[in-house]
C-alpha positions as CSV (number, residue, x, y, z in Angstrom):
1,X,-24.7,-9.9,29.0
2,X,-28.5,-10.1,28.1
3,X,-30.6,-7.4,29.0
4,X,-32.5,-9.0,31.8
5,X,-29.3,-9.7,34.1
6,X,-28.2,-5.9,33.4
7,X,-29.9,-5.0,36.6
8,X,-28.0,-7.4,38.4
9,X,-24.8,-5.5,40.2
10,X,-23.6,-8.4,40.9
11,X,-23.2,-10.1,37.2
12,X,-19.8,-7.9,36.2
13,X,-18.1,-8.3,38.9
14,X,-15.5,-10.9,39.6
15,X,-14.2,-10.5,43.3
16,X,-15.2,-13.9,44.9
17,X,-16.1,-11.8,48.5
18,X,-18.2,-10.0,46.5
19,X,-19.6,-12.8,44.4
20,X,-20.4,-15.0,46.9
21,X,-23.3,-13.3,48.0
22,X,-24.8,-13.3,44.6
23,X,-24.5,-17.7,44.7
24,X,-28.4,-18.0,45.7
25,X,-29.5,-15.9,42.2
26,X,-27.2,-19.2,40.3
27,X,-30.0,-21.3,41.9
28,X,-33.0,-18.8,40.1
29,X,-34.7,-20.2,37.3
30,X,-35.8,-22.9,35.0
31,X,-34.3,-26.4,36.2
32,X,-35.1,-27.7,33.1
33,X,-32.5,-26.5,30.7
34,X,-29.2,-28.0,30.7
35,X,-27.6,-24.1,31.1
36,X,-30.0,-23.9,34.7
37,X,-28.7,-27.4,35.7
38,X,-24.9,-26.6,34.9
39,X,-25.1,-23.4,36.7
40,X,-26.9,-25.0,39.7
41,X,-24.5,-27.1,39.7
42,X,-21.9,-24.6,39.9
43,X,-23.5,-22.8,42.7
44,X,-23.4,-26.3,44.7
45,X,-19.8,-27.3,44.5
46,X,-18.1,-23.7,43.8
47,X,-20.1,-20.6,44.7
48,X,-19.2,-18.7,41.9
49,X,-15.9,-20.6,40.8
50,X,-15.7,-23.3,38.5
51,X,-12.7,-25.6,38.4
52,X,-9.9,-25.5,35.4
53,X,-11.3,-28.8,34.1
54,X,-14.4,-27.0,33.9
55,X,-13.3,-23.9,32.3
56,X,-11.1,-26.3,29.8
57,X,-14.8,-28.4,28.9
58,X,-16.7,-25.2,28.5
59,X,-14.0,-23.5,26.3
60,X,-13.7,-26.9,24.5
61,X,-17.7,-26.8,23.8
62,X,-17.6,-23.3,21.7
63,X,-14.7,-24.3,19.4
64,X,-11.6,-22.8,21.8
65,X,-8.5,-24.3,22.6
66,X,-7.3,-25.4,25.9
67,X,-3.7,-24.9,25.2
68,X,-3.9,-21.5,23.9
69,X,-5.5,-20.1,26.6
70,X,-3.3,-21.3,29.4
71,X,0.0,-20.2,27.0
72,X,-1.8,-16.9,27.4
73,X,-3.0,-17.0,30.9
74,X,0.8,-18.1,31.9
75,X,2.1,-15.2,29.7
76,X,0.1,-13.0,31.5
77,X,1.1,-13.6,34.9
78,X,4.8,-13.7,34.3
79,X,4.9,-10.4,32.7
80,X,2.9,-9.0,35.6
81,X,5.6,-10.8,37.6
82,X,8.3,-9.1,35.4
83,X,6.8,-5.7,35.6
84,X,6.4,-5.7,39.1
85,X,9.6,-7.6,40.2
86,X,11.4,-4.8,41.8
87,X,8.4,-3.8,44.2
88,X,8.0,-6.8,45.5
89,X,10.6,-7.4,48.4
90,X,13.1,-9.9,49.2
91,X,12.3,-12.0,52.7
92,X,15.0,-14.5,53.0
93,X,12.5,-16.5,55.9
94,X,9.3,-16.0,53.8
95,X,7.7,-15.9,50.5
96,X,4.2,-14.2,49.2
97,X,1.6,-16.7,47.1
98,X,-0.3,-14.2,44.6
99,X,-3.7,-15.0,43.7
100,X,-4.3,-13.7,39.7
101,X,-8.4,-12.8,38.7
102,X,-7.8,-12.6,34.6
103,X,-10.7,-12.4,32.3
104,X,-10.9,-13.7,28.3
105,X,-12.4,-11.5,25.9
106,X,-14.7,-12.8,23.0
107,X,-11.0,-11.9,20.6
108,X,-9.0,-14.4,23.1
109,X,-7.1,-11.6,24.5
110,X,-6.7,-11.9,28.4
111,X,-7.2,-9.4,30.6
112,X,-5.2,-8.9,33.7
113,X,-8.1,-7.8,36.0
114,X,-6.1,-7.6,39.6
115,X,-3.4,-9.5,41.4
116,X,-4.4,-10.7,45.3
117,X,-1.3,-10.3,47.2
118,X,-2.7,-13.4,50.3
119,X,-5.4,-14.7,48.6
120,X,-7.6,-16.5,51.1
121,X,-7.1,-20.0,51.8
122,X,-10.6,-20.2,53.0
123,X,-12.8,-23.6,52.1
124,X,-16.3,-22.3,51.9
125,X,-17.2,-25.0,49.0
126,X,-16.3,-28.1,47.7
127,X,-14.0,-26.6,45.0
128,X,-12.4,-24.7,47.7
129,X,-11.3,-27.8,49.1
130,X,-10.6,-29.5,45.9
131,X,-8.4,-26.6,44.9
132,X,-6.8,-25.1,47.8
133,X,-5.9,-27.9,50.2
134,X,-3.7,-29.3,47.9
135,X,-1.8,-25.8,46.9
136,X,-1.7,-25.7,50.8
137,X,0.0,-29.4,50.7
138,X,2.4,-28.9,48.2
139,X,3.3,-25.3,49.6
140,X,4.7,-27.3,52.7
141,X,6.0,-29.8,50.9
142,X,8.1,-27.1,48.5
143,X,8.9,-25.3,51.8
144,X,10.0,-27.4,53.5
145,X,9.5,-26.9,56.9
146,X,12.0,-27.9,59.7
147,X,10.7,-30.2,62.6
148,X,10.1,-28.2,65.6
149,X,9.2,-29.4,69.7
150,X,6.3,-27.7,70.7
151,X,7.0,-28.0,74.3
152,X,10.6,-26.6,73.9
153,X,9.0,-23.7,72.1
154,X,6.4,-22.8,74.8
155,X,9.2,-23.0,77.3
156,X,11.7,-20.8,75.9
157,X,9.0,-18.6,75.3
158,X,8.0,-18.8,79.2
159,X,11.3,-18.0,79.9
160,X,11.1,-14.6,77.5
161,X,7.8,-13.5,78.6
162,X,8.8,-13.9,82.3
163,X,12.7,-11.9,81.4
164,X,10.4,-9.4,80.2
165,X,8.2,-8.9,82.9
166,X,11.2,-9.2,85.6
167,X,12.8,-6.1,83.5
168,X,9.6,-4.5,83.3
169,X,9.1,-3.5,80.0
């Protein structure tokens, strides 16, 4: 971190509810160098996120290897997975999506910062979109849904709502 960004409480940490209110200081600065531009840039179509393809071009540009760093990142995650299998309950009718924040030291060695049980689904940029609503997509397709009638549903519910209120509990 240079020394001018040090007073910056916003610049170590990686939470993105907590980052996103740091996105106008990406948008501070000289436009004309190409790292001002790029992190405009970034600010515009991801808040604070940038995009795998993104992470794999940067990574590329200083002389690191794509493939390395995802056998790590994967590595990572499953032995979290592993390690925390037996705390994480079975529900036959559900299922839980984990959200991983991992960070890459200047050695290559990855970092398991926090695991988000729920991460938020929420489409505040264009990366959000780009990202999420397909994971949402092929969630349903994986899952599977069964068909339902809407109208069937909000009668029987009628029907239980009304039981209830005739037993008056």
């Amino acid at each position: 971190t240079d020394s001018d960004a040090i007073e910056n409480k916003f610049v170590h940490l990686t939470n993105s509810s907590i980052q996103r209110h740091n996105e106008d200081s990406m948008l501070v600065g000289d436009r004309d160098t190409a790292e001002s531009r790029s992190r405009a840039q970034d600010a515009m179509l991801g808040g604070t996120k940038i995009s795998f393809a993104m992470l794999r071009q940067r990574l590329k540009a200083v002389g690191v290897e794509w493939e390395m760093v995802w056998t790590k990142m994967v590595e990572c995650i499953l032995k979290s997975l592993v390690m925390a299998e037996d705390h994480i309950p079975f529900q036959a009718n559900s299922f839980e999506m984990f959200g991983y924040d991992l960070l890459i030291d200047t050695k290559m060695k990855m970092w398991l910062i926090e695991v988000n049980s729920s991460p938020s689904m929420g489409q505040e940029h264009l990366l959000d979109e780009q990202v999420k609503q397909p994971l949402i997509n092929d969630t349903i397709r994986l899952v599977n849904p069964m068909g339902f009638d809407r109208r069937r549903l909000a009668e029987c519910l009628h029907r239980r709502i009304e039981k209830k209120a005739a037993s008056g509990a």
